[in-house]
N, C-alpha and C positions, 0 to 999 in steps of 0.2 A: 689271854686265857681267863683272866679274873672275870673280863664284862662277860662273855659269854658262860661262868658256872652263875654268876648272880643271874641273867635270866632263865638258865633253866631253872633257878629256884623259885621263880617268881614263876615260871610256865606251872610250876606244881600246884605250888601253894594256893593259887587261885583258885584253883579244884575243888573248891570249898560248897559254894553256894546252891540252893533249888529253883524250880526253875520258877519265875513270875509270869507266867503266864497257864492258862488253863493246858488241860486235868493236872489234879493235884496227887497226890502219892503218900501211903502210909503203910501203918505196918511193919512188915518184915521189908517192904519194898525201900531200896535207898538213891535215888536220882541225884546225882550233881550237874554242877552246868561247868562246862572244861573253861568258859568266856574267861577273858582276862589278857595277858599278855605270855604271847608266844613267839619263838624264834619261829625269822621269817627269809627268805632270800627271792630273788625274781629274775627269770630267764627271758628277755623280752626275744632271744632269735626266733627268727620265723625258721629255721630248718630244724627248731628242738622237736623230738618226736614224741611226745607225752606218753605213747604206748607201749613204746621201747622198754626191753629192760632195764630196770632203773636201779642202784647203789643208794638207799636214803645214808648210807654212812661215808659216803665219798667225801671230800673237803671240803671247806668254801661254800655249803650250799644254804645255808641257814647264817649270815652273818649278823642281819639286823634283829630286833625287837619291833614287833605288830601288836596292834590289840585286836583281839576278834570277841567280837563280828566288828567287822567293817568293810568297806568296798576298796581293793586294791587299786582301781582305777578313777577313784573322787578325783575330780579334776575343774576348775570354773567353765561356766559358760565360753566357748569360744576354742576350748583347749584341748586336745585331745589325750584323752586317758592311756597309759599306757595298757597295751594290749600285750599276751604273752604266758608264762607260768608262776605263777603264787608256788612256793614252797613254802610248809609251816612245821610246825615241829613242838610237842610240850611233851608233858610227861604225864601219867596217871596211874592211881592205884587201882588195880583190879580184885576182886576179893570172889571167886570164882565166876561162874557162868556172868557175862555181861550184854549187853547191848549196845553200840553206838548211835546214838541221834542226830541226824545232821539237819539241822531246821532250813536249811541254806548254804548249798556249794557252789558255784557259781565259775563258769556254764558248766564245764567237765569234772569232778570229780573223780580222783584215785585214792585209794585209801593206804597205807601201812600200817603195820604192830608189829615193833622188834623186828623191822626189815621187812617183813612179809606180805606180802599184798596179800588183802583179805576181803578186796573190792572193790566196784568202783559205779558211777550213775552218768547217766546220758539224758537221763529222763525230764532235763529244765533245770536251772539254777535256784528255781525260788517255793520249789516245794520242799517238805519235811519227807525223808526217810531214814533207812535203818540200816545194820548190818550187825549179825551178833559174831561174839570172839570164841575162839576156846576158849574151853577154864582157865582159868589160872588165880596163883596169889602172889602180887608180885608187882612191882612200880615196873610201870614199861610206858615205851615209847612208842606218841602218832605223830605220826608225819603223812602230812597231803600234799597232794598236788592237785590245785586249782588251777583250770587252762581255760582263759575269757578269750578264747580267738575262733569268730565261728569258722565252724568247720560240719560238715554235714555227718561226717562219720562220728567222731566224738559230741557233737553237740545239735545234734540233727535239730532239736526244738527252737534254737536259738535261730528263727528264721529273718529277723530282721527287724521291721514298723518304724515307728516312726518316734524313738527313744534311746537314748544310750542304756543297754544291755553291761550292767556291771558285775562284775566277777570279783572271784574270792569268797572266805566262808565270810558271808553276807547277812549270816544268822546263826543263831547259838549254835553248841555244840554241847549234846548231853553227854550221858555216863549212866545206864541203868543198870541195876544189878539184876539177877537172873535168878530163878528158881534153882538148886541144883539140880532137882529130876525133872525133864519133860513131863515123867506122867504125874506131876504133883507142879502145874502151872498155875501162873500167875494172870488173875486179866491185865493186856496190853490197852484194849480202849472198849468202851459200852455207848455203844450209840444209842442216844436216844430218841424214839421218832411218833413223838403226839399222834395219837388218834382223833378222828372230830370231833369226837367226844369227847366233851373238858376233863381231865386231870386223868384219864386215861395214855397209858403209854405202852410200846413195845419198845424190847432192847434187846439190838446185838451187839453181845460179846466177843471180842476177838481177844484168843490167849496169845500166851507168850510163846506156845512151843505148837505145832501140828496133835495135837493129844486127840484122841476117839475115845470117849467111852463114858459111862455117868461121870457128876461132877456134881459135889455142893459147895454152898456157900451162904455169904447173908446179904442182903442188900439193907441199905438205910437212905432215907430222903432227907434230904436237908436238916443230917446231924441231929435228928432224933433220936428218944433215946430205942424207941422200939425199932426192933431186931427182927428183919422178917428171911427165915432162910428159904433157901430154895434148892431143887433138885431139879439136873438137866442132865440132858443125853450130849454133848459136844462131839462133833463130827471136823476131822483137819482142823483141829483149832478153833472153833467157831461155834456157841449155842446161841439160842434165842430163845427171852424171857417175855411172853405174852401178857397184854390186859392189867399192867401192874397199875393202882391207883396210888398218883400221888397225893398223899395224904395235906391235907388244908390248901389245895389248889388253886393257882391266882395264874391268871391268862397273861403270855405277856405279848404289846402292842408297842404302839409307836409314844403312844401317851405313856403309858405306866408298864414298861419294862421288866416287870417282874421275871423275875428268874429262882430255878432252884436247882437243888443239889442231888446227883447219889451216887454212892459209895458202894461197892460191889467189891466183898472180898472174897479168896478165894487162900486157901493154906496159909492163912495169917498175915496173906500179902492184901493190899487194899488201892483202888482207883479212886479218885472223886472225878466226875464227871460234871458241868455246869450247861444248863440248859433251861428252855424256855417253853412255856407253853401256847403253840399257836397253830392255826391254820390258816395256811394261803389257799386259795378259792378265785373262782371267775363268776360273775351275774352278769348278764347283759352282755358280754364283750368288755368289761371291768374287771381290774383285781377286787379281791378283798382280802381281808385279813379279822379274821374271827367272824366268818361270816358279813362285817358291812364296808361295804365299797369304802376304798381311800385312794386318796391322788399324791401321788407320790412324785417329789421333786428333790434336784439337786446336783450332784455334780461327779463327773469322774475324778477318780483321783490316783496319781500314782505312788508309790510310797518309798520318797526319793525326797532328799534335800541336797541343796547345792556343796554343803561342805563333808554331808556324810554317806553321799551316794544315796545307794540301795539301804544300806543299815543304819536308820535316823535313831536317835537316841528317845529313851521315854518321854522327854519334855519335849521335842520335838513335835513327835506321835501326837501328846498331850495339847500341845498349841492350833496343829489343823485339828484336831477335833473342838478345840474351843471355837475357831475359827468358824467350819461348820455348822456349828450351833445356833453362834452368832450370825448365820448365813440364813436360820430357818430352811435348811435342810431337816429332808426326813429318808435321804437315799443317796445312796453312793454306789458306783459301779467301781469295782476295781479293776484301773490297768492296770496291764494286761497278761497278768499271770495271777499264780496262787498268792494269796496275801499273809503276810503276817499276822501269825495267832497275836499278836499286843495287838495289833491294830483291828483284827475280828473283836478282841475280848471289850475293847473303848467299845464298837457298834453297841455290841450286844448291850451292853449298862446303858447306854445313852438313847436306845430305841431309836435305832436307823435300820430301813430296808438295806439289802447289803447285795449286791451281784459280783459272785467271783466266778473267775474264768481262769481255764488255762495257758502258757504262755503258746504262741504259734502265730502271729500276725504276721499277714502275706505269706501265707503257704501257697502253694501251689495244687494244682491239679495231679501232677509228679510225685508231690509228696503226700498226699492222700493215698493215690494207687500204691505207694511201695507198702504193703501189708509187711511186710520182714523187716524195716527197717522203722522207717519216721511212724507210720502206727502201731509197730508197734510199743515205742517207746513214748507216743500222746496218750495212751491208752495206759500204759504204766503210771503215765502222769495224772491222768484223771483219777485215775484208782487211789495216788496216793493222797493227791488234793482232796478224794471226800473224808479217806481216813481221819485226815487232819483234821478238817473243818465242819465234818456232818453235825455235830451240837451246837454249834452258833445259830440260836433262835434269827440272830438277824438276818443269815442269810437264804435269799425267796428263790435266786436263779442260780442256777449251775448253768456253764458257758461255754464255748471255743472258739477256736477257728474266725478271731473278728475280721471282715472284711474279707474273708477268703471265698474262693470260685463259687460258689452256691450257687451261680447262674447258669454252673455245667453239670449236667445232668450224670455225668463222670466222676463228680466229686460226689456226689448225695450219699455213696456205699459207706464214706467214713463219718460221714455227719450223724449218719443212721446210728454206727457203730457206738458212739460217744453218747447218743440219745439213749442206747438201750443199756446201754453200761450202766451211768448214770441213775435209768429208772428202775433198774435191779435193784441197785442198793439205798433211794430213796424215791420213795412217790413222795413228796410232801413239798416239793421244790419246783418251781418252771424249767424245762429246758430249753435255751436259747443262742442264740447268737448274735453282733451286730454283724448286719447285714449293709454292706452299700450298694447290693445287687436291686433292692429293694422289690419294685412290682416283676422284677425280673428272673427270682430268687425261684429255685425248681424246686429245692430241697425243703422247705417248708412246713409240709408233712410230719416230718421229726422232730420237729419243734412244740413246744407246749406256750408257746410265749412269741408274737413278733416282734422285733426289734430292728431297726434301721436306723445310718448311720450319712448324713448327708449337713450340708454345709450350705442353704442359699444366703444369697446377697454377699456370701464371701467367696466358694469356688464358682456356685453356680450363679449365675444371673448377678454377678456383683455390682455394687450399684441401686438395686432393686429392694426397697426395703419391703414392697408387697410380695415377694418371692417367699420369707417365710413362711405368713399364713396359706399361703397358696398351694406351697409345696404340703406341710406338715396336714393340711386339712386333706386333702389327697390323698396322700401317703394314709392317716388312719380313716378313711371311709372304705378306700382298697382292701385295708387289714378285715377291718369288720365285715365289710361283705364276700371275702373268699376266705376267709378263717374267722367264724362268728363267735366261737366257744376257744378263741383265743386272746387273751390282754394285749393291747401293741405297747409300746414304748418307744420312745424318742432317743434311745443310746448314746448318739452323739451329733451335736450341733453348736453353734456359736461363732468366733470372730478372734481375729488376733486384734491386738493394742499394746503396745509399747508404752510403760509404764512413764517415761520420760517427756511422751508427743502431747501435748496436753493444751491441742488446736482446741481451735475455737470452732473452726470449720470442720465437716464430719469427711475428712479424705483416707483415704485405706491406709490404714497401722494407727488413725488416731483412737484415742478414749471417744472420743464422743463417737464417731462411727463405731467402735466394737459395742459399746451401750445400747444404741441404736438398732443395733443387729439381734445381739441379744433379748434385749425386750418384745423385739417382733415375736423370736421363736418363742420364749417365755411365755409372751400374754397368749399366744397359738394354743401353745398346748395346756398352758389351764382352761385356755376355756372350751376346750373342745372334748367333749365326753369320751368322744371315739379316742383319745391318748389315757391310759393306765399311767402313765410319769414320763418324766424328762431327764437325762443328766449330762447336763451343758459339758462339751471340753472346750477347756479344764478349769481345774478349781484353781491348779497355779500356775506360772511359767514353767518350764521343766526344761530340762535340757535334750535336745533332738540326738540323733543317731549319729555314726561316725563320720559322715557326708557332710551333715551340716556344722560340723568345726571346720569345715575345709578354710571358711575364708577369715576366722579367727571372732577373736573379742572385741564388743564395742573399745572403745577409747574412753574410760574411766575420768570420774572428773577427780580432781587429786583431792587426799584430805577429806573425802565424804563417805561419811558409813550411816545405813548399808550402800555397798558398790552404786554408784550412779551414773550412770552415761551421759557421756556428754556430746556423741556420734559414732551413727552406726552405718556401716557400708551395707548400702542400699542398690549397690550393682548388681545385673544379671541375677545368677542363681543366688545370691546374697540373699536378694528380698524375700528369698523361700523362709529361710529363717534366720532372720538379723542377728547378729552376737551368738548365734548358735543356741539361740533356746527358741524353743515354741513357744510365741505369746499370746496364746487363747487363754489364759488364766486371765480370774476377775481379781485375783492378785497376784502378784510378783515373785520372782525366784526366792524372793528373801520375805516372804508374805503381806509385801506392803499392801494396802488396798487401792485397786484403782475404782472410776466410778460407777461401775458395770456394778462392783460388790454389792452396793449400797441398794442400787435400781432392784437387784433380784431379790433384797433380803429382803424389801416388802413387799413385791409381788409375794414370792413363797411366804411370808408369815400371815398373808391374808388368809391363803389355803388352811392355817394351820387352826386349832381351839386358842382362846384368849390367853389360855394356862400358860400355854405350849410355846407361843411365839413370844420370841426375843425382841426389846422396844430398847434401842440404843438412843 
């Protein structure tokens, strides 16, 4: 009895802190972050019915201590994570009207307060949403249930690829306090969306409650002292503030990142918002970015480590972006779901192009058509994804569906759908997808941006080191002359290599072949005008999907850190992915560098200004 009151003291107490990551909060306004340690229990049967009526006060169900955010199912290369129900459990103070934040549930969410189901999300594990409480003043109890077992009813998004999919709260967990009256609301978020026109901006508002009717307030830019109020009509919760100038304006790019602030308050309660000033543009079949063309390189990347899953800690975060840096990178696409506001907020300061997407790899034809079901809950997802993320100056593309049917002329209705969703609530952005359909792709049209997604000298033509230029020059002359007023990019390409095979001869899984392979695509696409950027997978090992733990862990050499292999079963379906990670990264699970790293970092740091590129 004793261990179990000290951690709910410890679930409380925690309840302390705001959140570090962007929009900021003042005022009358009070956010906490619930993160910390919380009672935990896990129901691995596959006949538990998550939907069932459910007892959060039944016995036995919360025995151990967790800390969240983390990934219930971290597990090493080779091993398989347990799959099943996260139970969690803390305690919080509520001091009327509230909101709950869930930056991260993972796949299925269920929510309770004080027993009561008050909600629950289907709409992807890795995007940020909400649910608000009744009033109340009073320390009460949540309790979740997190369910990582696809399932198409409860987890429709959670379609598969070629990744382990981790569950559990994966990511913070807020606490916002609430207005008490709806018609005396609080603003929820201010997006803000540059005009081409330098230091010009438009901003939508979304409130805390559905409110119709006038509304003032003050806005301030970057913590000035001057006070500028304004007067709007708000309709369901929602105005829009036109033409605002911000005040001593600085452009931000990939060189000088400038970023600024503003604060939009409303009945004493206050947002800060963080954002940048820029335009993305096309010339020629080119991107640009403030009007002049740039080549953008660099690498996918998932946002996953070996020991913390899905939820890597700040330093973590902080070391791939060192990493990257030292990569002369200037783009990252994010697999392949909504990303992490820490990890958008690194972009944004460090001036990297940024493409996020939604979760959904290998969707089907099936699940396209079901309008009542899987779109509509992609759809929910995108909605939520821009809410989140629309002020990260870094990010240029909004995304879905990678590698999905686009070649069927039956899929294009939902591609359509995500395209016009999308450029309702921002023009300022490309819309895209990776494509492996490539010259075969019907859907096209809906896109603002091409992107493809192909692999020579490693699935195709392997062997072949002239297959890359051959392909990728192809592939963007195609782009350019059947969509001329669109940028292409090279989404995904590159080679596995096994961190350990460190032949001299260039045979399939050495370093030297994956280098090899690499540099062809590489040197392809800088020098070929017709490619807008490149972003090699991947930037690290990563751990594959459930399948590929099937045949287990390399055989560890004893006494060596980090992990080292000393042989990997290379049988049959083995060879897909040895020790169970995917070895396309130009470093290793544990970020060792292999020599691919080294080859790209001065190809890309030629592309880059003198300033800019990194000289190790």
């Amino acid at each position: 009895m004793r261990a179990s009151w000290v951690l709910q003291c410890l679930c409380f107490t925690f309840a302390l802190a705001s959140p570090h990551f962007w929009p900021r909060y003042g005022g009358r306004r009070e956010v906490a972050v619930l993160d910390g340690e919380w009672l935990f229990g896990f129901n691995d049967s596959k006949g538990f019915d998550v939907l069932a009526p459910f007892n959060t006060q039944a016995p036995g169900l919360t025995p151990q201590g967790v800390q969240v955010p983390s990934s219930v199912d971290a597990a090493g290369p080779g091993i398989l994570g347990r799959r099943g129900v996260a139970m969690y459990r803390t305690h919080f103070q509520q001091k009327g009207h509230a909101r709950l934040q869930f930056m991260g549930c993972s796949f299925y969410c269920r929510v309770f307060v004080d027993g009561k189901e008050v909600g629950e999300h289907r709409a992807g594990g890795y995007v940020p949403w909400w649910l608000d409480l009744e009033p109340a003043s009073a320390t009460r109890e949540l309790f979740v249930l997190a369910d990582n077992r696809f399932n198409k009813t409860t987890a429709p998004l959670h379609t598969g690829g070629d990744f382990w999919h981790y569950g559990g709260l994966v990511r913070s967990v807020l606490l916002h306090d609430l207005p008490d009256s709806p018609q005396e609301p609080w603003v929820w978020r201010a997006h803000v969306l540059p005009r081409e026109e330098m230091g010009i901006v438009d901003v939508n508002v979304i409130l805390t409650s559905a409110f119709s009717g006038n509304i003032t307030g003050t806005i301030v830019f970057d913590g000035f002292v001057k006070v500028t109020t304004f007067a709007a009509e708000a309709k369901a919760g929602k105005f829009r503030l036109t033409a605002l100038k911000v005040p001593f304006a600085r452009p931000w790019s990939l060189q000088t990142p400038h970023l600024h602030t503003l604060t939009v308050r409303t009945f004493g309660a206050s947002v800060t918002e963080r954002f940048g000033l820029r335009t993305w543009g096309v010339k020629d079949g080119r991107v640009t970015l403030n009007g002049e063309v740039v080549k953008l390189h660099g690498w996918n990347h998932h946002t996953q480590w070996v020991d913390t899953g899905a939820s890597p800690t700040d330093e973590q975060l902080s070391v791939d972006m060192a990493l990257l840096r030292e990569g002369n990178a200037n783009f990252v696409r994010g697999a392949h779901y909504p990303q992490d506001q820490r990890w958008l907020d690194r972009l944004d300061t460090a001036g990297f192009a940024m493409w996020e997407e939604t979760l959904g790899p290998g969707v089907t034809v099936k699940d396209l058509q079901d309008s009542e079901h899987f779109m509509k809950y992609q759809l929910q997802q995108l909605e939520e994804m821009l809410e989140a993320s629309m002020n990260h100056p870094s990010i240029m593309v909004w995304a879905w569906f990678n590698e999905g049917p686009s070649d069927q002329e039956a899929a294009c209705p939902a591609y359509a759908a995500c395209a016009q969703l999308a450029a309702s609530r921002d023009s300022t952005r490309f819309l895209s997808w990776a494509s492996n359909k490539k010259d075969k792709d019907k859907c096209l049209d809906h896109a603002t941006a091409i992107s493809f997604n192909s692999y020579p000298a490693w699935y195709s033509k392997p062997g072949d080191l002239h297959a890359p230029g051959v392909e990728w020059n192809k592939s963007a002359a195609w782009a350019r002359a059947q969509q001329p007023q669109k940028p292409f990019f090279v989404s995904e390409t590159g080679a596995g290599g096994i961190f350990e095979w460190k032949n001299k001869t260039d045979v399939f899984w050495s370093l030297k072949y994956q280098q090899e392979v690499i540099d062809a695509d590489v040197d392809t696409a800088l020098a070929d005008d017709n490619v807008s950027g490149i972003v090699l997978w991947h930037f690290f090992d990563f751990k594959g999907n459930d399948d590929a733990q099937a045949c287990g862990p390399c055989k560890y050499l004893p006494d060596v850190m980090p992990p080292t292999c000393g042989w990997y079963n290379m049988t049959g379906e083995c060879e897909k992915r040895p020790g169970g990670l995917n070895h396309k990264g130009v470093v290793d699970a544990w970020r060792r560098k292999k020599p691919s790293f080294e080859s790209v970092r001065v190809k890309y740091g030629r592309q880059l200004p003198a300033a800019q590129m990194v000289v190790v």
